[in-house]
N, C-alpha and C positions, 0 to 999 in steps of 0.2 A: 472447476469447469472452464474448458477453454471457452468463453464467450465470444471471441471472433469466431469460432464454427458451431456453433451451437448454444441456444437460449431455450432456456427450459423457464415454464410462467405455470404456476398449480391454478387452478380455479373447481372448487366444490368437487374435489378428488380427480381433477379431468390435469394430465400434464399437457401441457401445447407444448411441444418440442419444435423448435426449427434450424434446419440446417442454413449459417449466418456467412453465407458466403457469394449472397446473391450478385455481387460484381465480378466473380470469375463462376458464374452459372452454376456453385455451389458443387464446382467441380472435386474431387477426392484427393487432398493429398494427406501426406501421414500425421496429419494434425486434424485431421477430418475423421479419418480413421481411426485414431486415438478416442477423438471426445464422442462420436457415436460410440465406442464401445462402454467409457466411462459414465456417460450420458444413462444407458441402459441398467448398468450397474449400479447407479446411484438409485435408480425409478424401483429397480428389484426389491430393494431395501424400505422402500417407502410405504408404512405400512395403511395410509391411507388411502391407496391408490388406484382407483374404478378403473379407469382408462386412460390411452394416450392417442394425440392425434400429430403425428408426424409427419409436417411439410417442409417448403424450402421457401426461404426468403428471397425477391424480386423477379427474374422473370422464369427462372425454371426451378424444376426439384431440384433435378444434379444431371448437369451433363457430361456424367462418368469419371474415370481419372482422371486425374494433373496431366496436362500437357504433358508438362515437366519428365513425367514418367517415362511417356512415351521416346521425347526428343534422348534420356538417358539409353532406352534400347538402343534408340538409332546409332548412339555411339559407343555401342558396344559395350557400355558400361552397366550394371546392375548397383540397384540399391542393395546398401548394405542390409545383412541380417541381423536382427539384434538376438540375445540372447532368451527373448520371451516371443519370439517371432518366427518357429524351427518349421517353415512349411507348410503347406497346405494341406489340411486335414491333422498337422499333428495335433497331438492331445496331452492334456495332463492332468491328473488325475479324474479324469473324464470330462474335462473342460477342453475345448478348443481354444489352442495358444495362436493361432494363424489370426494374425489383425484384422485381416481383409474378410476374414469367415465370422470372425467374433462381431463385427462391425453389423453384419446381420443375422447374424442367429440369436443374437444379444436382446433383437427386439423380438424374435419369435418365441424365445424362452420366457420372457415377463408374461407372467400369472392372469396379467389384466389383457382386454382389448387393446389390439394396436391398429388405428387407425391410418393409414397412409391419406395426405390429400397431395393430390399428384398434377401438375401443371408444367406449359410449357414443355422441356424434353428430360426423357429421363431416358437416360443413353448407359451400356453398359453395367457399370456398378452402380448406377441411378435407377438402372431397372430391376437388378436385383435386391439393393434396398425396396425395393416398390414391394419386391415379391416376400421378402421377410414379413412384412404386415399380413395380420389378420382378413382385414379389407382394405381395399383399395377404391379410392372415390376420386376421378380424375375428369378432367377439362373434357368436352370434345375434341379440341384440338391438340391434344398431347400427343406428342411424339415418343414412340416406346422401341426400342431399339435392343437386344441381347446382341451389343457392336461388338465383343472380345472379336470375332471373326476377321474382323475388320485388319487387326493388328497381328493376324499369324495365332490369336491364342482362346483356349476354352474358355470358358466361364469358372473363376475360382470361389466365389463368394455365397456357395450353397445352391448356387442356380439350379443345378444337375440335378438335386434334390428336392428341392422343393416344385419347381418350374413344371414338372409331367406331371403331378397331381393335380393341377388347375388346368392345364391345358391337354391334357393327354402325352403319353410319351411318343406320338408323331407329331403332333405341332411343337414339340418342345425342340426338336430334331430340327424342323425345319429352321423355326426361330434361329435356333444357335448356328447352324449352319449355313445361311444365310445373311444373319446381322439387316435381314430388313425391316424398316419403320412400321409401323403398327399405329393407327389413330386411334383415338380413345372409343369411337363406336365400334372398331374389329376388336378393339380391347376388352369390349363387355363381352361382346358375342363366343368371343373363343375364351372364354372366361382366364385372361388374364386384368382384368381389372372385373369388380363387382357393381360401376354404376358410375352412369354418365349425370356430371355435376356444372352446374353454369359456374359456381364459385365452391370448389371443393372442399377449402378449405373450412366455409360458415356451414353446408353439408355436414360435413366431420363433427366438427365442433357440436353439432346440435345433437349428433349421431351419439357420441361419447358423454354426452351429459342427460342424453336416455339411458343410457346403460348404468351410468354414475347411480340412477337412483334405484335401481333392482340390487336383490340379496349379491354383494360380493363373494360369499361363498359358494352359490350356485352359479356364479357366471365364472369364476374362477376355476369349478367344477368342469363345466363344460367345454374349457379353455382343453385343459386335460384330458376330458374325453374325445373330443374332435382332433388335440393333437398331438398332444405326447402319446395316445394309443391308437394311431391312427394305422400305423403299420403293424400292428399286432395282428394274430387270427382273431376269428370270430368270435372264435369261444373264451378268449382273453379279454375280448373287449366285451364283451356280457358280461363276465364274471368285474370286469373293474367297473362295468356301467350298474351293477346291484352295488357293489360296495358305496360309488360314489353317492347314490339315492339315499341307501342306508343312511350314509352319515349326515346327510343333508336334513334327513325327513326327520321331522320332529328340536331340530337344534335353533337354537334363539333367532335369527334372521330364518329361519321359513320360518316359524310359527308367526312374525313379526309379520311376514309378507300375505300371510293369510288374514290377519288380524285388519291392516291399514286395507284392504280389498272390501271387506265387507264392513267395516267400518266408516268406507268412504273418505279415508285420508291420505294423505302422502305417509308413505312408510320412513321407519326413524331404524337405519340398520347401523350394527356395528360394524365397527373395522374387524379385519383379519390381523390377526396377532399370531401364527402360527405358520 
C-alpha cells in the first residue's frame, strides 16, 4: 500500500481509509489512482470486513486531479497509456481496466458499507469518488463541484452512471453541464449527499461501527439487493429479493440475531467466508 496516498487502520471490522495527501488537497494523481484502486481490492479480500469509512486527510477530501494533468493538456501533451489502462469503460474479463473508473467502482463493488466523510472541497473526481460511496456524511460547508466542465471535458469516473440515480437525471445534467459549487445543505436536499455532519468524519465512524455489529450477511444482502439489482426489472428483483430471504432465513447469524434480541445481549456474528 502506497501510504503517502492512502492509510488504511481496521478497528472491530470498521476500515478507516484516508486519502494521505492532505498538503496538495489530496488532489488525484496516478499514484492516487493506483492505491485507491489497490486500497479497495485489498478490503474485497478481507474476510472480516463490516464497513468502511472513506475520508481525506487535512483540509479537503480531494480537490479533483493533479494540476499536473491539467498543465499536460495545456501543452498538448497526453499522458501515456499503459497497457492495463485501454480507455474509458474498457473491460476485461468483466472487470473495468480504466484507472480513473476502477478508482471508484472499486469502492462501490465492496460487499460491505462504504461510507464517504466528505469535507472541505470535493471537486471533479473528488466528487465522484463522493458519489462511489454508499452514503455520504459531509460538512455544511463542503463544496461539491462535477468541475470536468470546467476543462472542455465530461465526467469519466462512473459519474454518468451513478450521478442520475441520486439526483435525477435533470439535476444530474444540470450539475455536469454546468460545473457549479453545491454546499453541503443543496447537497442533502437534492440528494447528492445523505446528511449534514459538524464532524463527518466521528459521524461515519460511529455510523460504520453500528453496522459492524448487525448479521454481515444480511447487510451484505442488502448491499446486493439495493445495488447490484438496482437496474434489473421488477420481476427480477422479487425473484432475487425471495432467493436473498431464503438464504438468509434460518442460517447461523439470523438465528444468532434473533437469539441476542430476546436474550438482551450484544449479538456474537460470524464472519463471511464465502
Amino acid at each position: 500500500m502506497d501510504i503517502e496516498r492512502i492509510t488504511i487502520e481496521m478497528d472491530g471490522g470498521v476500515a478507516d481509509v484516508r486519502l494521505n495527501r492532505g498538503d496538495k488537497m489530496n488532489a488525484m494523481d496516478g499514484r492516487m489512482f493506483s492505491a485507491l484502486v489497490e486500497a479497495a481490492d485489498s478490503l474485497a479480500a478481507e474476510p472480516g470486513l463490516r464497513a468502511v469509512v472513506l475520508s481525506g486527510n487535512g483540509p479537503s477530501w480531494c480537490a479533483g486531479l493533479d494540476f499536473g494533468n491539467f498543465q499536460a493538456m495545456a501543452s498538448d501533451s497526453k499522458p501515456k497509456e499503459s497497457s492495463n489502462d485501454r480507455g474509458i469503460g474498457a473491460l476485461e474479463e468483466g472487470r473495468i481496466t480504466h484507472r480513473a473508473q476502477q478508482a471508484v467502482w472499486g469502492w462501490h463493488e465492496l460487499p460491505v458499507p462504504v461510507i464517504g466523510a466528505v469535507h472541505g472541497v470535493a471537486f471533479g473526481a473528488g466528487v465522484q469518488l463522493a458519489i462511489g460511496c454508499d452514503i455520504r456524511y459531509v460538512h455544511p460547508d463542503v463544496r461539491m463541484s462535477v468541475l470536468e466542465i470546467r476543462w472542455g471535458l465530461s465526467p469519466d469516473m462512473t459519474c454518468t452512471q451513478i450521478l442520475p440515480g441520486l439526483v435525477g437525471a435533470d439535476m444530474a445534467k444540470e450539475l455536469i453541464w454546468t460545473g457549479r459549487e453545491v454546499n453541503g445543505e443543496e447537497a442533502v436536499r437534492i440528494g447528492l449527499a445523505t446528511k449534514l455532519c459538524d464532524d463527518p468524519h466521528t459521524d461515519a465512524m460511529d455510523l460504520a461501527h453500528t453496522i459492524a455489529g448487525k448479521s454481515p450477511h444480511a447487510i451484505r444482502a442488502g448491499k446486493r439487493l439495493v445495488e447490484g439489482f438496482a437496474r434489473q426489472d421488477y420481476a427480477m428483483g422479487f425473484r432475487n429479493e425471495r432467493e436473498e430471504i431464503g438464504a438468509l432465513i434460518g442460517s447461523p447469524n439470523q438465528v444468532e440475531a434473533v437469539k441476542a434480541f430476546f436474550e438482551k445481549r450484544p449479538p456474537g456474528f460470524a464472519d463471511v467466508q464465502d
